[in-house]
C-alpha positions as CSV (number, residue, x, y, z in Angstrom):
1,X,-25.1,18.3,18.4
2,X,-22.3,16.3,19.7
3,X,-23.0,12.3,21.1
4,X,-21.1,9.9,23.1
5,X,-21.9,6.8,25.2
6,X,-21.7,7.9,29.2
7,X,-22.2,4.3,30.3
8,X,-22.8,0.9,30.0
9,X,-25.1,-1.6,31.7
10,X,-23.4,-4.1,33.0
11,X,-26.0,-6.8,34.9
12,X,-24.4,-8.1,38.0
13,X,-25.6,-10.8,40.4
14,X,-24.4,-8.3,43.8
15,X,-23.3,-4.7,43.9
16,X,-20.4,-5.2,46.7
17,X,-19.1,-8.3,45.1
18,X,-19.0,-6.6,41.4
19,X,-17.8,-3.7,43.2
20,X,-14.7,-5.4,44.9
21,X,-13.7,-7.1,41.8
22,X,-13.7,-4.0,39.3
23,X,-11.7,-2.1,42.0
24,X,-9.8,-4.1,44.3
25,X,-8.5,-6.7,41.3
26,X,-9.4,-4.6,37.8
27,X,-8.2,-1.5,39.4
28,X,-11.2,0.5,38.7
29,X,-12.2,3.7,40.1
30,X,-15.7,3.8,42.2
31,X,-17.1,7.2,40.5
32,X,-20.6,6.6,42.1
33,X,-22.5,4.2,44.8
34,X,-26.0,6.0,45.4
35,X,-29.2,3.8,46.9
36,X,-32.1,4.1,44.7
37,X,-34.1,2.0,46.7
38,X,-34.3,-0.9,49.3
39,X,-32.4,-2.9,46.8
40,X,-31.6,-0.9,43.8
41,X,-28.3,1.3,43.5
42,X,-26.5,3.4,40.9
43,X,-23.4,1.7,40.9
44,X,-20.6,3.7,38.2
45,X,-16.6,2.2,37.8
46,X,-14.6,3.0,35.2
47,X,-10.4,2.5,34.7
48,X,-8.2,4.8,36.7
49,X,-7.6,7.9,34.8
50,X,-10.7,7.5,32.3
51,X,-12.6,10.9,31.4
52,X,-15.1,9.0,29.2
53,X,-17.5,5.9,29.3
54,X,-17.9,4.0,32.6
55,X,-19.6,0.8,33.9
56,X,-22.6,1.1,35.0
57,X,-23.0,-2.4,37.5
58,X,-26.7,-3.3,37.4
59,X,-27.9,-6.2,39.7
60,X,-30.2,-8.4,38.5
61,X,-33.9,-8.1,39.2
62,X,-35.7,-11.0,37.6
63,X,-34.7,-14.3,36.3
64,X,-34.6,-13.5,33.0
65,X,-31.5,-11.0,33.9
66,X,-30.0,-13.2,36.3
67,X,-29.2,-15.9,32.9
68,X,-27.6,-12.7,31.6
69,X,-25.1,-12.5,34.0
70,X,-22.0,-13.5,32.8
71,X,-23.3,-14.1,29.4
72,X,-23.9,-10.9,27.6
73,X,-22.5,-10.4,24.7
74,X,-23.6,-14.9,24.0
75,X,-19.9,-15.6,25.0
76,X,-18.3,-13.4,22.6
77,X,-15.7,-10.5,24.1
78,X,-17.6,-8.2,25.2
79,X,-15.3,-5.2,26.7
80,X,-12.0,-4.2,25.7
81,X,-9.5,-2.8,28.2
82,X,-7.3,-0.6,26.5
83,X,-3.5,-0.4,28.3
84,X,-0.3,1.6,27.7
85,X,1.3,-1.4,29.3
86,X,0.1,-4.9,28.1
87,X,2.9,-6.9,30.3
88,X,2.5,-4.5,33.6
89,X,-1.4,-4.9,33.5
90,X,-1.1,-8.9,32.1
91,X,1.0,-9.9,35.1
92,X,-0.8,-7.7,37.6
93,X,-3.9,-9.3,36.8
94,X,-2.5,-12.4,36.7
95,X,-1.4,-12.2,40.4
96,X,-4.8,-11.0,41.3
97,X,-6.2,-14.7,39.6
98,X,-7.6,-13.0,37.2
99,X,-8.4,-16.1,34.6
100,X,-7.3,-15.8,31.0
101,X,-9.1,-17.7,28.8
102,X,-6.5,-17.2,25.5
103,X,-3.0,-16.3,26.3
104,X,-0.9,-13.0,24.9
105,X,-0.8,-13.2,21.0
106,X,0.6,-10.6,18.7
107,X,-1.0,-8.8,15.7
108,X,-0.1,-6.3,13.6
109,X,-3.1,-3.9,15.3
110,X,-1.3,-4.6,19.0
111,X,-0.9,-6.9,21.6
112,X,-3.9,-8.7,23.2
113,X,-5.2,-11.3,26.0
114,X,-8.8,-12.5,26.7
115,X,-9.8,-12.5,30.3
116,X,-13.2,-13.5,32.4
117,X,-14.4,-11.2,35.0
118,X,-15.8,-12.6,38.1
119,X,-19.5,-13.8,36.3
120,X,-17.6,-15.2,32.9
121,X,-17.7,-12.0,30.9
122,X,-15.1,-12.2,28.1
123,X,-12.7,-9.2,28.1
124,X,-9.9,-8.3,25.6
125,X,-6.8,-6.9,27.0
126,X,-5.2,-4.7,24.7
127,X,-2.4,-2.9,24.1
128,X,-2.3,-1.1,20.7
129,X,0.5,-1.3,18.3
């Protein structure tokens, strides 16, 4: 029996704005956009290119998930963008205003960045060595 994580729930506070960020500035692919409901949708993005694990973008129902947004990993990076191109994809997001919260540093496992997504997530931008 073989595993693997399809998606992952990322709570949102609206589908079109989550939406426009992952693809218009992030450069994410919109795999899926189905209405479930009045106002519940199956939202999937994932990186251009990706076979594997996507986003699932989950808008908040109650109040208990709306303090989640933004916050779910308690400030700690939470995704990590892999890139074949740390400078290309750096710069480009940079031009989009994509905020960095710790500039470019260099380790011996690669080159990284931390950015915030639209709600505050914490991202690493990485570029292995």
């Amino acid at each position: 029996m073989a595993q693997y994580i399809s998606h992952i729930s990322l709570i949102v506070a609206d589908y079109d704005q989550a939406i426009t960020f992952y693809t218009q500035i992030l450069g994410f692919e919109l795999v899926e956009d189905t209405r479930l409901s009045d106002d519940k949708r199956w939202v999937l993005v994932k990186p251009k290119g990706q076979a594997g694990c996507s986003l699932l973008l989950a808008r908040a129902a109650t109040p208990e998930q709306m303090k989640a947004v933004g916050n779910q990993s308690g400030g700690r990076v939470f995704l990590f963008l892999y890139t074949d191109d740390f400078w290309r994809d750096y710069n480009m997001l940079l031009g989009k205003g994509v905020q960095f919260v710790r500039p470019p540093q260099e380790f011996d496992y690669g080159i990284v960045a931390v950015f915030a997504d639209l709600y505050g997530n914490l991202w690493d931008l990485l570029q292995p060595a």
